[in-house]
N, C-alpha and C positions, 0 to 999 in steps of 0.2 A: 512623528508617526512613521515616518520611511527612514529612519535608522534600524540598521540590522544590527539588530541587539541577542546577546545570550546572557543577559542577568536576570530575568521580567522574576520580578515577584507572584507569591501565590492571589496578591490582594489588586495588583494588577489584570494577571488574566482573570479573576473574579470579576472586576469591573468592565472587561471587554463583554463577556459573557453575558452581563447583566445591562446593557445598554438595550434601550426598544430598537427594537428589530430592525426595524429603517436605515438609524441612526446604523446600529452594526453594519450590513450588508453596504450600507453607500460606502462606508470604512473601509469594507473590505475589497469593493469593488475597486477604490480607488487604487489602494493598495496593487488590485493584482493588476490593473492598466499599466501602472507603471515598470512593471516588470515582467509580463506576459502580454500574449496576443490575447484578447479577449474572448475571440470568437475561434479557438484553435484547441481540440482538445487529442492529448497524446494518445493510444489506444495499446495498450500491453494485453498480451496472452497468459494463461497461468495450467500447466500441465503437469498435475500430480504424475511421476517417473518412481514412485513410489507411495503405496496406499496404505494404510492401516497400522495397526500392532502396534503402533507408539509407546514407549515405555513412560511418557508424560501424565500426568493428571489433571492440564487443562481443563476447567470445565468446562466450556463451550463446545469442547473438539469432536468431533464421531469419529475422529482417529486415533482418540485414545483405547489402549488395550484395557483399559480401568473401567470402559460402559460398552455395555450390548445395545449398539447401535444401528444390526443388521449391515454393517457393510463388508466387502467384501474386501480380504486382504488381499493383496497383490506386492511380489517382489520387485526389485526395480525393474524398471523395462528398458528394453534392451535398444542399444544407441541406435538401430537404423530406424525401430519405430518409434524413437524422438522426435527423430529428423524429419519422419514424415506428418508429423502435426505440426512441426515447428514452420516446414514448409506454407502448410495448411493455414495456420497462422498467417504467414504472412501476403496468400495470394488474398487472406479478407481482411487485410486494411492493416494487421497489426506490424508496431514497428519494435515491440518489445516482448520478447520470448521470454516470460519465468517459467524456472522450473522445480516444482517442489516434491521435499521428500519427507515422508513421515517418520525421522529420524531425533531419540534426543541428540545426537551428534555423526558425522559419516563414519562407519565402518573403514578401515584404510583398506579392507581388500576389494570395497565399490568406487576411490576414487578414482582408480585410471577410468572405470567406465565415464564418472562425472563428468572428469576433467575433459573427456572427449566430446561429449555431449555437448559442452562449452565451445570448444574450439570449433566444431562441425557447424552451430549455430550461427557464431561469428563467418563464419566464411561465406554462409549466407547473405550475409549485409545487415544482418538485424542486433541491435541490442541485446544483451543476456543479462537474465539475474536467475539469482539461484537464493532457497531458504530449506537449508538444511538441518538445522539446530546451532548447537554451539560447533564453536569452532577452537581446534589448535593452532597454535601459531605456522606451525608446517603446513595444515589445510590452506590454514586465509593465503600465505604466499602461494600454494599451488594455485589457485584459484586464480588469483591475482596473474601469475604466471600465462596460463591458460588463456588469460584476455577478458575473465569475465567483468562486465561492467558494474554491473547492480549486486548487492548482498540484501535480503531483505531477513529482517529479525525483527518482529515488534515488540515493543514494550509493554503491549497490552494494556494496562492501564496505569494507576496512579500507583507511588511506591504503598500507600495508605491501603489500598484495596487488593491489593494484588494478593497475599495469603490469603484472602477469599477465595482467590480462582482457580490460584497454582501453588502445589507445595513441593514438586519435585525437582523445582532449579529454582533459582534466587532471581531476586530484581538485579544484584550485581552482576550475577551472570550474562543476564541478558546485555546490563554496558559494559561488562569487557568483551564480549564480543563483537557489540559494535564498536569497542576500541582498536579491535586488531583489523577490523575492517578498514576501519579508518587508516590505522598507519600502514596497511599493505598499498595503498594507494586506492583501491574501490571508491565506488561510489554507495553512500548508505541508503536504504533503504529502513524506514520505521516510521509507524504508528500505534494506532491500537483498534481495540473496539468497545463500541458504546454499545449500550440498551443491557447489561448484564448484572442491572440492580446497585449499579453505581450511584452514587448522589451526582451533582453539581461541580461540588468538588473534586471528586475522585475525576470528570472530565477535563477540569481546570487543572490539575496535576499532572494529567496524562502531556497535556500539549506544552505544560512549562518544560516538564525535565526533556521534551523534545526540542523545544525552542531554546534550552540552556546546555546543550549538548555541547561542546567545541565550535564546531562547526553544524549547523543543520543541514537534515538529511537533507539529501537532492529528493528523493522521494517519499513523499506523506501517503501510507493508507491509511484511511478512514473508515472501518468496518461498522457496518451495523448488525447486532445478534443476529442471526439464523439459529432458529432454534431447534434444533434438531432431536427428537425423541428419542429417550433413553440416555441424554445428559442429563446434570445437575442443573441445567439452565434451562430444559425445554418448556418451564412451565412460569418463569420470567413474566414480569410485568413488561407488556411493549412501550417501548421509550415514546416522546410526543416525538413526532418527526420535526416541527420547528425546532427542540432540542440539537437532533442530528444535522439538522441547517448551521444551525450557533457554532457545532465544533468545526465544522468546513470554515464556518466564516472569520474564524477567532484562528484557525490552523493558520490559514491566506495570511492573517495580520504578523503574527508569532514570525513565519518565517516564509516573507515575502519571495524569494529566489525560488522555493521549495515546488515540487510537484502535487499538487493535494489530490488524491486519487480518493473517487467513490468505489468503494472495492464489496465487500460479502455485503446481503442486505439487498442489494439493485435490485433481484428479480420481484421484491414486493414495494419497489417504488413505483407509484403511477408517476407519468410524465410533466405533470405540475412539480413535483416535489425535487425531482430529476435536476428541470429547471433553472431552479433556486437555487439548490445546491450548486451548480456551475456559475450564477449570478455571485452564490457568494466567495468565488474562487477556486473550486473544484476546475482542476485544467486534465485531467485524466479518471482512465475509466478500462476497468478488466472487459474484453468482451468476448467472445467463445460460447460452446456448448456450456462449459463446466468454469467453476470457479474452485480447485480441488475438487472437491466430491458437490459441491452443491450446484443450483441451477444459477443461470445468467439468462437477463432476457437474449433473444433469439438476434443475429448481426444485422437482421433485415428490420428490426424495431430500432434496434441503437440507430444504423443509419436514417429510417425513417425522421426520427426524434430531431437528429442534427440538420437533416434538412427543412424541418420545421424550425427550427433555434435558428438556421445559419450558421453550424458551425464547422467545424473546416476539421480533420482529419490528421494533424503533427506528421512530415516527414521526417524521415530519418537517411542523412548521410551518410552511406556505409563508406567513403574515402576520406572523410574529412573526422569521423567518428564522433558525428556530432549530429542534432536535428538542425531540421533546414528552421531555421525562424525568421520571419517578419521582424524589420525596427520595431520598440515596440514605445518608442519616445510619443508619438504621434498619440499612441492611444491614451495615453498620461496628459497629453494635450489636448487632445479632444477635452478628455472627463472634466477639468477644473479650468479652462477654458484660459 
């Protein structure tokens, strides 16, 4: 069970999937004792630096230019008022600054801006990531150059499901870009999201081809639909939230090392569900005003929450370029005694 594995078949994460609950979650838990602080959760920020007009046809997105979603477009924004959210960011707890742009790929006459955005941020002491679409091999090395830590691209779902959602860039696409992330030296970021009329399966696909990646991401999002009015998805059956527990808990098992992030979704999670999801290895969590364009609950409920939970806030090293973490042997010791 604690080998870091990248072969799991489709009939295996089916069987994780399908274990009673219990049995999952104690799985899972153990799993993440041994490899994380239990009670310690990372806290990332996420700053749309560009809005709308996508030339994409995600269905989920409100920032595609393909649905009249009422939102407002916006060009990129301009580096010093990055800096000062990103500042903002970090005087309320956050130790990781993303920054996203509604791009299918950067423009090259917007990367000097980017690239400074990056560098200004790191100077601050905080982690960076950045999700901009695809990437050239010239981009990912500037990037990389620049000092950004995180690439975030998700997969969004299962290769089976995925011409349901998206027909304007491929499934390949999506991994040769986390290919060239990978070999520029970054760190990956990828997941996907649930509740968008996928079966079982199509979630069981989603987290194999992430668990069978090379290497697994450092960071898992885990989005839950926001259904936003005037997409193709706004009228979606809502997923069972035990569902959205299974993927957290079956992510934790797939790939133990991995960051599992409750990311779009949170604002219509009541704090039972919250919970659970962190019991079943969820160890991070978007928190801000906004999550791109959608709502997040408010910093004084996140904290409230965690001081109910007891759980602890991830620092982040800006000399060592790393987070501060707890042994986490002891906790693996506790659980199984």
């Amino acid at each position: 069970m604690n080998e870091i594995r990248n072969n799991w078949s489709l009939q295996e994460v089916n069987q994780l999937f399908e274990q009673p609950m219990n049995d999952l979650l104690f799985q899972a838990q153990t799993v993440h004792r041994k490899y994380h602080n239990p009670n310690e959760v990372q806290v990332s920020t996420l700053l749309s630096i560009k809005t709308g007009a996508c030339p994409e046809d995600c269905k989920y997105c409100p920032q595609s230019a393909h649905y009249n979603t009422g939102l407002e477009k916006q060009k990129l924004m301009e580096v010093e008022k990055v800096i000062v959210e990103a500042r903002r960011a970090k005087e309320a707890g956050a130790t990781r600054f993303c920054m996203g742009a509604a791009w299918r790929s950067p423009p090259v006459a917007d990367m000097p801006y980017v690239l400074d955005m990056v560098r200004q941020v790191k100077e601050m002491g905080m982690e960076t990531c950045m999700t901009l679409g695809m990437l050239s091999d010239e981009q990912t090395e500037e990037l990389a150059d620049a000092g950004l830590d995180y690439y975030n691209h998700n997969l969004d779902t299962s290769p089976e499901f995925y011409e349901s959602i998206i027909t304007t860039r491929t499934y390949q696409d999506r991994l040769d870009t986390l290919s060239r992330v990978r070999d520029a030296g970054m760190k990956v970021c990828s997941g996907g999201i649930v509740g968008m009329g996928e079966g079982a399966q199509d979630r069981s696909g989603l987290l194999m081809q992430l668990a069978n990646l090379p290497v697994h991401p450092e960071s898992v999002p885990i989005n839950n639909l926001i259904k936003v009015e005037g997409t193709p998805l706004d009228q979606v059956e809502d997923l069972d939230p035990f569902d959205f527990v299974r993927t957290i808990a079956v992510a934790r098992i797939l790939m133990p090392h991995s960051q599992v992030r409750i990311s779009a979704g949170r604002d219509d999670m009541n704090d039972q569900l919250q919970a659970m999801c962190f019991f079943a290895g969820a160890n991070s969590i978007f928190c801000g005003e906004k999550l791109l364009t959608c709502p997040l609950p408010s910093q004084s409920d996140d904290m409230r929450l965690f001081e109910r939970l007891g759980i602890e806030c991830e620092e982040y090293d800006a000399a060592a370029d790393k987070p501060r973490r707890r042994e986490t042997a002891l906790f693996y010791d506790a659980a199984v005694g």
